[in-house]
SERO-4910 file (N, C-alpha, C, O; in steps of 0.05 Angstrom, whole numbers):
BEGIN
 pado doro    nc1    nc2    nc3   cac1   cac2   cac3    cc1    cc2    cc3    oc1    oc2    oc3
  Unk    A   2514   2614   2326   2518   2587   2336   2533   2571   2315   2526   2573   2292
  Unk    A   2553   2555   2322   2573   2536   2299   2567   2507   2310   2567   2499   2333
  Unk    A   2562   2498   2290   2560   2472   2289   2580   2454   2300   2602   2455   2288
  Unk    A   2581   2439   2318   2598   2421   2327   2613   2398   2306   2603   2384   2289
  Unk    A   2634   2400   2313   2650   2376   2292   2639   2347   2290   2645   2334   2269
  Unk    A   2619   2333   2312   2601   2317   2310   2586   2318   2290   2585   2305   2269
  Unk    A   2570   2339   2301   2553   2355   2277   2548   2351   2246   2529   2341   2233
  Unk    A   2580   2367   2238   2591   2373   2221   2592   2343   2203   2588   2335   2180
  Unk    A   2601   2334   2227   2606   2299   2209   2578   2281   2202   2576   2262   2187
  Unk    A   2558   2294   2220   2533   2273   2219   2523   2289   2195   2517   2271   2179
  Unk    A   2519   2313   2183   2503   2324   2166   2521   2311   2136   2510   2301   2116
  Unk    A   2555   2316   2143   2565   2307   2115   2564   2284   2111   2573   2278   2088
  Unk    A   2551   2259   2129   2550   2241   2124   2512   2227   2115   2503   2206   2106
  Unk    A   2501   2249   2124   2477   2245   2115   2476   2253   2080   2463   2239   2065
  Unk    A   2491   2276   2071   2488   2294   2051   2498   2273   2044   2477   2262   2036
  Unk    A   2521   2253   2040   2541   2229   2026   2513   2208   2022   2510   2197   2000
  Unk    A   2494   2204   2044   2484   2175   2040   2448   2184   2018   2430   2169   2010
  Unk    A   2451   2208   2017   2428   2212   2002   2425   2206   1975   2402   2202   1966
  Unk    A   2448   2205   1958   2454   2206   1937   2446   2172   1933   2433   2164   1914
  Unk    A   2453   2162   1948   2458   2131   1955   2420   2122   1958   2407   2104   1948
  Unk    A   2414   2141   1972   2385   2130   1979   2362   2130   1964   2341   2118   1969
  Unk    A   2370   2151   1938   2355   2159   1918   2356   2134   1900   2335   2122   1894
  Unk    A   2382   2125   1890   2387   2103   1870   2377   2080   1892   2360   2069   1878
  Unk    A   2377   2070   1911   2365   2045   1922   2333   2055   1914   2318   2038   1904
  Unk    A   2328   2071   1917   2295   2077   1919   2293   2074   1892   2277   2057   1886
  Unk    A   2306   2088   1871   2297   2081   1842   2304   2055   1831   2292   2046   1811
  Unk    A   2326   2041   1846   2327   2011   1836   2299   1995   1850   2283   1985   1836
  Unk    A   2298   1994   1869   2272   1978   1878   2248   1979   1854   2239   1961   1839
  Unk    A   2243   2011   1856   2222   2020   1841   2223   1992   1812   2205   1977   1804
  Unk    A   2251   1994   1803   2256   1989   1771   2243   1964   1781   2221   1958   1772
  Unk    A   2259   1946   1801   2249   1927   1810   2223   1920   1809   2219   1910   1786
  Unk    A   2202   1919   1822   2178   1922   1822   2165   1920   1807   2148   1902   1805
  Unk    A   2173   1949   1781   2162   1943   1763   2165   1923   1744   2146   1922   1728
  Unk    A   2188   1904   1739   2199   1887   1729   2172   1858   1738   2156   1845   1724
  Unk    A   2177   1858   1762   2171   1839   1772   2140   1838   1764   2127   1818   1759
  Unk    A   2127   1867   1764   2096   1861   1754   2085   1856   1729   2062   1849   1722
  Unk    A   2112   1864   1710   2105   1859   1677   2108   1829   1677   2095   1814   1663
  Unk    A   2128   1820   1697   2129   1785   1693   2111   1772   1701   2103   1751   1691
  Unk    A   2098   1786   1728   2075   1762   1740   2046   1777   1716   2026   1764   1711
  Unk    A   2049   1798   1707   2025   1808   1693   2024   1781   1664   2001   1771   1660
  Unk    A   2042   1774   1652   2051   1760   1632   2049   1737   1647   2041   1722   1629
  Unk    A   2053   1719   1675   2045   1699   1682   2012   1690   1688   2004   1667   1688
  Unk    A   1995   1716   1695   1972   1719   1695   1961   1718   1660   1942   1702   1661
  Unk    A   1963   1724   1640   1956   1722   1625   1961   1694   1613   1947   1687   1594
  Unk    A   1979   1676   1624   1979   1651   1620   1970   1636   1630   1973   1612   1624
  Unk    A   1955   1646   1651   1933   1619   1668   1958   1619   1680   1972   1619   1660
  Unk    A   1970   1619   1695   1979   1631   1721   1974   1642   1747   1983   1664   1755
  Unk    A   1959   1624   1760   1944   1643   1780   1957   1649   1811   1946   1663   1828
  Unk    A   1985   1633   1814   2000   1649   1832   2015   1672   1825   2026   1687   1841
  Unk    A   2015   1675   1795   2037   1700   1791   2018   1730   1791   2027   1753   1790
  Unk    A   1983   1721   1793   1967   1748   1796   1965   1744   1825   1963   1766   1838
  Unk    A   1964   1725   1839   1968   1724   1873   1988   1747   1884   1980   1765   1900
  Unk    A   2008   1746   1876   2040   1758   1876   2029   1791   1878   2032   1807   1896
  Unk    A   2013   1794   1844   2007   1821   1845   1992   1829   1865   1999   1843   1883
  Unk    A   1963   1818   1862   1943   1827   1890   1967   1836   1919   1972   1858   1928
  Unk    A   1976   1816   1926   1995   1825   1951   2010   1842   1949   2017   1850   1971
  Unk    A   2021   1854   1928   2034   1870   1912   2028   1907   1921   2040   1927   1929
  Unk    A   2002   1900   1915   1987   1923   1911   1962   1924   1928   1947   1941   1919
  Unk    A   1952   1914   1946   1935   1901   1959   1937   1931   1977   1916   1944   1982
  Unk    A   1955   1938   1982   1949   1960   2013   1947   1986   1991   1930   2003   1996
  Unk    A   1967   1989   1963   1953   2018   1967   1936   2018   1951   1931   2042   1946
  Unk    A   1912   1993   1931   1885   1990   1935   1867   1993   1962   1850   2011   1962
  Unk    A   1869   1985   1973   1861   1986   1996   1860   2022   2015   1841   2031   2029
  Unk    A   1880   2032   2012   1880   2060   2020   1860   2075   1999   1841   2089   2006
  Unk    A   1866   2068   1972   1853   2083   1954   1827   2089   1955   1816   2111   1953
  Unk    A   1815   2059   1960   1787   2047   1958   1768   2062   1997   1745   2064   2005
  Unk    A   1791   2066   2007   1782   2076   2038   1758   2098   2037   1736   2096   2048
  Unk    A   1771   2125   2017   1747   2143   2012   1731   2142   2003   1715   2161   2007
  Unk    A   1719   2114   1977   1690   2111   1986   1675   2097   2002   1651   2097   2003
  Unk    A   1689   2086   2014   1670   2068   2038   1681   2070   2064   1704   2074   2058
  Unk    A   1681   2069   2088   1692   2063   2120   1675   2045   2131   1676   2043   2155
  Unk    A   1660   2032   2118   1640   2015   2123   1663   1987   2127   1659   1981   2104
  Unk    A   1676   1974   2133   1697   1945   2139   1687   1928   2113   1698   1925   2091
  Unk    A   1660   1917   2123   1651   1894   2099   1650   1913   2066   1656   1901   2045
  Unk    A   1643   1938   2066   1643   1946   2039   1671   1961   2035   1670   1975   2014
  Unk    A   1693   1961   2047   1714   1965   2033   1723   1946   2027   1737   1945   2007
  Unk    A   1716   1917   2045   1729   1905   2033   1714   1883   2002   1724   1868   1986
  Unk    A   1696   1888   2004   1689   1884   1980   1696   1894   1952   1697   1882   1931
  Unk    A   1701   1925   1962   1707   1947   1937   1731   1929   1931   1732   1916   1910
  Unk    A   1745   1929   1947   1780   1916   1945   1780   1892   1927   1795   1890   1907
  Unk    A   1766   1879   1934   1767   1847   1919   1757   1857   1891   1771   1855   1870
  Unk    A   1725   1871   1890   1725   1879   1859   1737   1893   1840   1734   1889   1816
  Unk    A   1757   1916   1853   1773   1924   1837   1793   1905   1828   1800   1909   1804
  Unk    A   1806   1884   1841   1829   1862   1829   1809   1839   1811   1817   1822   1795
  Unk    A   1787   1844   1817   1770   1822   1796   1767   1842   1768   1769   1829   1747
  Unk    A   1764   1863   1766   1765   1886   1740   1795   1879   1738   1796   1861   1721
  Unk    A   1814   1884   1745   1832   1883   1735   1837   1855   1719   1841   1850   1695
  Unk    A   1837   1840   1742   1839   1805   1722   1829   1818   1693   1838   1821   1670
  Unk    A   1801   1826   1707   1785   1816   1674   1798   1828   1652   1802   1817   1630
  Unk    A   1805   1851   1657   1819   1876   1634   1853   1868   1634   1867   1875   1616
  Unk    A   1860   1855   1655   1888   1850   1642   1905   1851   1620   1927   1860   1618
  Unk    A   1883   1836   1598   1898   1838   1568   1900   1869   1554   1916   1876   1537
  Unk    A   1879   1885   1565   1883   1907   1558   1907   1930   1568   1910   1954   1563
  Unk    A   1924   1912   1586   1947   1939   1594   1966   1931   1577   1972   1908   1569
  Unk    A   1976   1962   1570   1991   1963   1547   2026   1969   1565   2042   1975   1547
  Unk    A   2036   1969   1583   2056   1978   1602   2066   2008   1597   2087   2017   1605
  Unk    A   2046   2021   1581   2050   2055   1580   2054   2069   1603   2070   2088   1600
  Unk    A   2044   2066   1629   2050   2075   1652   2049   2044   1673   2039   2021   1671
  Unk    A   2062   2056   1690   2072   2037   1713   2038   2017   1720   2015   2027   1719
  Unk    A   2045   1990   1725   2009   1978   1739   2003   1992   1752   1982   2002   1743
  Unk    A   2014   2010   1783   2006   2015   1798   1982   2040   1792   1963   2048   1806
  Unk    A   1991   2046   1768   1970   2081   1766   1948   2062   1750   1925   2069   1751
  Unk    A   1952   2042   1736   1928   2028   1718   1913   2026   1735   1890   2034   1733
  Unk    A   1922   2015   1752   1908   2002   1783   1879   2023   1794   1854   2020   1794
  Unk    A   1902   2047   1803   1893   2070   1813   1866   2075   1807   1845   2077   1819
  Unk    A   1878   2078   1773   1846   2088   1747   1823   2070   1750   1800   2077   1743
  Unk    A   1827   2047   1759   1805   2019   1762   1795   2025   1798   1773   2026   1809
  Unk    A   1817   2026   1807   1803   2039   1842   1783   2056   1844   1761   2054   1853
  Unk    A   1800   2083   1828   1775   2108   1817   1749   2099   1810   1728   2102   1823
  Unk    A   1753   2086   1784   1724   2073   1772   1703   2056   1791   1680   2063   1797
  Unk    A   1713   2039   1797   1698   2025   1820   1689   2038   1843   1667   2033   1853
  Unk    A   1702   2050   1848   1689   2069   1878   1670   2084   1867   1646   2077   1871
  Unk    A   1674   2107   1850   1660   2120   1833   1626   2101   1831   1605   2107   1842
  Unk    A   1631   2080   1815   1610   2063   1814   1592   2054   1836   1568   2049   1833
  Unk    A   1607   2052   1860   1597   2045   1889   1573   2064   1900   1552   2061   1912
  Unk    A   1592   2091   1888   1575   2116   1900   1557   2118   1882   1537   2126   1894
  Unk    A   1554   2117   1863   1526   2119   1841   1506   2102   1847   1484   2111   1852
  Unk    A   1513   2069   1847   1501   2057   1868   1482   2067   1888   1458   2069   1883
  Unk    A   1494   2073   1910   1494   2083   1943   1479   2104   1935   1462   2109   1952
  Unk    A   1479   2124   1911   1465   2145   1897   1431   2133   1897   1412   2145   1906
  Unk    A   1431   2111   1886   1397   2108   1865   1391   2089   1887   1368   2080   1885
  Unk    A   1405   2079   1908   1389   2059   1932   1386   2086   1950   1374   2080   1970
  Unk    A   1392   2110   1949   1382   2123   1979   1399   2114   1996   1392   2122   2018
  Unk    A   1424   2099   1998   1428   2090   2027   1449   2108   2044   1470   2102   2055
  Unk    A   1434   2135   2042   1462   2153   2048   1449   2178   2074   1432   2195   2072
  Unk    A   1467   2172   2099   1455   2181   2122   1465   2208   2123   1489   2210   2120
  Unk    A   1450   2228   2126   1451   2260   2133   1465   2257   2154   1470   2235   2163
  Unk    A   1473   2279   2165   1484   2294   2184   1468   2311   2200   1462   2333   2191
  Unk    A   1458   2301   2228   1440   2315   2241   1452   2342   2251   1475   2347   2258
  Unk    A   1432   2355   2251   1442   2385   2258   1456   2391   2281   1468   2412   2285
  Unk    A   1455   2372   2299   1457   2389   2325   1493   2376   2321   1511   2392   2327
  Unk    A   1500   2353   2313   1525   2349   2304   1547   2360   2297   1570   2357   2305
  Unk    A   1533   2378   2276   1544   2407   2265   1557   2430   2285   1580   2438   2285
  Unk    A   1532   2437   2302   1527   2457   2322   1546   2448   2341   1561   2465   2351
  Unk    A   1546   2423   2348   1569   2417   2378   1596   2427   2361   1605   2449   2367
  Unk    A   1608   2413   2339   1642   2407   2329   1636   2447   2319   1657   2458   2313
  Unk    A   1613   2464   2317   1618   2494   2308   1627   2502   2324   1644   2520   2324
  Unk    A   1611   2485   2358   1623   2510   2377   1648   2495   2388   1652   2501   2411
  Unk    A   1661   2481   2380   1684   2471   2400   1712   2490   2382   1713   2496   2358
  Unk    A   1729   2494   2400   1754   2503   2388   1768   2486   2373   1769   2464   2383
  Unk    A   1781   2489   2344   1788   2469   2333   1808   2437   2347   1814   2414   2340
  Unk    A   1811   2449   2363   1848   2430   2371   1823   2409   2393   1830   2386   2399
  Unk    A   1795   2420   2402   1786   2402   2421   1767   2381   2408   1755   2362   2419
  Unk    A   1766   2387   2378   1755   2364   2358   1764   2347   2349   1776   2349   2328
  Unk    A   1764   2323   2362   1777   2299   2350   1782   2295   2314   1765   2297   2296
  Unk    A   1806   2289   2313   1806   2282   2270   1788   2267   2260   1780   2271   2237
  Unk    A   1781   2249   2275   1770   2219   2260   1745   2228   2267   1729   2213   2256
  Unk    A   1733   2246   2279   1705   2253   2285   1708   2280   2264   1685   2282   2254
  Unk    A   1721   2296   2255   1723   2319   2238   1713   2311   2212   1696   2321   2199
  Unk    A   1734   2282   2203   1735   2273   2181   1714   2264   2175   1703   2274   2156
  Unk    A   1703   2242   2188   1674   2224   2200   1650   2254   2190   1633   2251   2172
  Unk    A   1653   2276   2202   1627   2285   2193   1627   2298   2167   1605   2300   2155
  Unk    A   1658   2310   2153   1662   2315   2128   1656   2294   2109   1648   2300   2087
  Unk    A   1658   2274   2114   1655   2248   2091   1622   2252   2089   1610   2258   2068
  Unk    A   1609   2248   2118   1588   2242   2107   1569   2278   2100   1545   2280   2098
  Unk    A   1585   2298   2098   1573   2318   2089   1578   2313   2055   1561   2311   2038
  Unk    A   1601   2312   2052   1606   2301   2019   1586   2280   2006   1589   2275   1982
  Unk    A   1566   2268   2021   1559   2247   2014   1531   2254   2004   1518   2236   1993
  Unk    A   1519   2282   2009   1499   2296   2007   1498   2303   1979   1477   2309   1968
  Unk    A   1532   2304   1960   1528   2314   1942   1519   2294   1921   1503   2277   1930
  Unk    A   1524   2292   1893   1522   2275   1874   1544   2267   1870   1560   2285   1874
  Unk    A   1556   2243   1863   1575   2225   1861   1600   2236   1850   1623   2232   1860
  Unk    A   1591   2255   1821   1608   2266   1805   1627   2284   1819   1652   2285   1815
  Unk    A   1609   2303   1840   1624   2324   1851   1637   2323   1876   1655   2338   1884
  Unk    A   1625   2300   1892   1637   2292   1905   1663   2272   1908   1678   2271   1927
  Unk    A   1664   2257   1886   1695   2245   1875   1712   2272   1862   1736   2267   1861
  Unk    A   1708   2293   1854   1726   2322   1853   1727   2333   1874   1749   2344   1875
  Unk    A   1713   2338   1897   1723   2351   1926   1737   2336   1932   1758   2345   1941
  Unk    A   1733   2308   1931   1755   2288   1946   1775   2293   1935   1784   2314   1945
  Unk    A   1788   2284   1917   1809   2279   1894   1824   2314   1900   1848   2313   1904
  Unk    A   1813   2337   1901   1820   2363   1899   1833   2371   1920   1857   2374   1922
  Unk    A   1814   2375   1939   1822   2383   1957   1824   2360   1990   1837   2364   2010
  Unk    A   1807   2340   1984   1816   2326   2016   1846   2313   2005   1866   2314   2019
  Unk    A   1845   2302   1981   1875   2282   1988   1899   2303   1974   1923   2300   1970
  Unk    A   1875   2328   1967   1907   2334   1950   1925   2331   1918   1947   2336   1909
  Unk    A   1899   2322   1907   1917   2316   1877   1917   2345   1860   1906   2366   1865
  Unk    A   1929   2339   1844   1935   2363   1827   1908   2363   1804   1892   2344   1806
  Unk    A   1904   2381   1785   1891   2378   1758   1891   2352   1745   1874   2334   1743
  Unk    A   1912   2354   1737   1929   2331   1718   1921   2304   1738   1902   2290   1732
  Unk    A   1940   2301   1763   1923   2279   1771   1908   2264   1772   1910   2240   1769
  Unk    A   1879   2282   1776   1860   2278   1786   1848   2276   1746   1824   2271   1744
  Unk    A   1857   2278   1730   1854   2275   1707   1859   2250   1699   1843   2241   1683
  Unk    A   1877   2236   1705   1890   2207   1703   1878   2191   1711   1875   2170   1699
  Unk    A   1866   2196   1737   1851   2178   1756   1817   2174   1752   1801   2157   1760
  Unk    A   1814   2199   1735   1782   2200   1730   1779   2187   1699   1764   2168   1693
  Unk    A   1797   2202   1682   1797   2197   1655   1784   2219   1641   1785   2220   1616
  Unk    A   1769   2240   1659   1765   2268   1646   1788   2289   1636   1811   2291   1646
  Unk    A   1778   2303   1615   1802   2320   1615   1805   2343   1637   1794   2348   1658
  Unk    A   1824   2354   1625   1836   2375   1653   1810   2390   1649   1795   2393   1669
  Unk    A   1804   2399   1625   1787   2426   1633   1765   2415   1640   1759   2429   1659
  Unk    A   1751   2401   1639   1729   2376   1657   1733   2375   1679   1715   2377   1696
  Unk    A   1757   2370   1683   1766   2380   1715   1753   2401   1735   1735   2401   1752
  Unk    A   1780   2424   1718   1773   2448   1724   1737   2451   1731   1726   2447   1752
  Unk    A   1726   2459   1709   1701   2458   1701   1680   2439   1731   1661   2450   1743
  Unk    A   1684   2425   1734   1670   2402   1755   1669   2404   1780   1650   2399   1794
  Unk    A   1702   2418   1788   1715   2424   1816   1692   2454   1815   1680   2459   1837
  Unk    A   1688   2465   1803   1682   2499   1800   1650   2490   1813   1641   2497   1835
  Unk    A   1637   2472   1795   1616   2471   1804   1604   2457   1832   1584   2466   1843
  Unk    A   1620   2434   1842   1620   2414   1865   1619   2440   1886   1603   2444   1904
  Unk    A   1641   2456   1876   1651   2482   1903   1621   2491   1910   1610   2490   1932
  Unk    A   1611   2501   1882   1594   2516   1884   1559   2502   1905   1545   2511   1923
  Unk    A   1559   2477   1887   1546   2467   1907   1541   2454   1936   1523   2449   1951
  Unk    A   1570   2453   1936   1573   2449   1971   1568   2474   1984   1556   2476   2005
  Unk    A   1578   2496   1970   1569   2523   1993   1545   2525   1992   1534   2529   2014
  Unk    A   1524   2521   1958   1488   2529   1976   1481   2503   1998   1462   2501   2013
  Unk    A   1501   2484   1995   1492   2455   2019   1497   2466   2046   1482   2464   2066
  Unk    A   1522   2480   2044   1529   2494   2080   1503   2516   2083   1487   2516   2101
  Unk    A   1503   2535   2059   1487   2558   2062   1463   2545   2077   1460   2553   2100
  Unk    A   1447   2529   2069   1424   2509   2077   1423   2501   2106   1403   2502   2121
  Unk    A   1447   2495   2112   1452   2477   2133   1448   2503   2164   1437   2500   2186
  Unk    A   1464   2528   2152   1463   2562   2168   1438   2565   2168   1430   2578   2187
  Unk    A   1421   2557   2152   1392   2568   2148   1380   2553   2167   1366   2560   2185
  Unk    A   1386   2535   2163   1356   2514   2178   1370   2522   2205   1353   2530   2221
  Unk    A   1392   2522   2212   1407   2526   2238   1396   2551   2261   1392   2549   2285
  Unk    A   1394   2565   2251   1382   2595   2245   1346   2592   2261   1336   2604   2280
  Unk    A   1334   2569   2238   1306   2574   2244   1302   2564   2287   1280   2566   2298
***
């Protein structure tokens, strides 16, 4: 099959505008970051529209960040507001070694983290009734809704201890790498490593458990 001279012209003109789309995307970026070392430096001056600026700034992907420890509405959005109140407070301590946005990130981590330790020593953390399990085992995957898939994975993760359950998340639901998930925690890699090995380990005697009682 040969490509049509239309074709031909729409791909060489996509291949022409990419080059183009990369430098707009890295100028914004530069942008951005410009703009948060200035309002960061207006915030440190008793400036309190130029940390307004940031919050709005960064407000949604706090907000996404902060989603996996809570789906609760009133406690995400609480998480949200306290992580930009840690930040205020620590402001003087960013050094502009890496971009706000990952400083950010590392204070999202922390705080959620903290939520769940919390939510840990109050008990306030609802099991997953069995027969729950048993319906989404026997359905064919494609006839299980996501948000009901996800819904009962969260709250199976929630069974674990805080530590290992912020490494299943970070690992394998969203996806980060070692290193990542190193940045974001402040453990080292092999702490990582090391953490992920064991979380694994304990989620399978949690399923093994779950087969057992299923069983009786």
């Amino acid at each position: 099959m040969h490509a049509s001279p239309a074709n031909g012209q729409a791909l060489s003109l996509s291949c022409n505008l990419l080059p183009r789309a990369r430098t707009m995307h890295t100028r914004d970026a530069s942008h951005a970051a410009q703009a948060d070392l200035e309002d960061i430096r207006g915030s440190l001056r008793g400036d309190s529209e130029a940390y307004r600026r940031l919050v709005e700034r960064h407000q949604q992907q706090v907000a996404g960040m902060v989603w996996r420890f809570s789906r609760d509405a009133d406690t995400h959005e609480d998480l949200v507001q306290e992580v930009f109140i840690e930040a205020y407070e620590s402001l003087p301590t960013y050094r502009a070694e890496a971009p706000f946005a990952n400083w950010l990130a590392r204070i999202a981590t922390r705080v959620g983290y903290r939520h769940w330790k919390r939510q840990r020593r109050e008990r306030a953390i609802a099991t997953v009734p069995l027969e729950e399990w048993h319906q989404v085992a026997a359905q064919p995957a494609e006839e299980t809704p996501p948000e009901r898939a996800a819904e009962l994975v969260h709250r199976l993760l929630q069974q674990l201890p805080p530590r290992d359950r912020l490494v299943l998340t970070m690992r394998y639901l969203e996806g980060h790498s070692v290193e990542r998930t190193s940045e974001l925690t402040g453990w080292s890699q092999s702490m990582v490593k090391v953490q992920t090995w064991r979380a694994k380990r304990k989620l399978r005697r949690l399923l093994e458990k779950v087969g057992e009682e299923a069983e009786r």
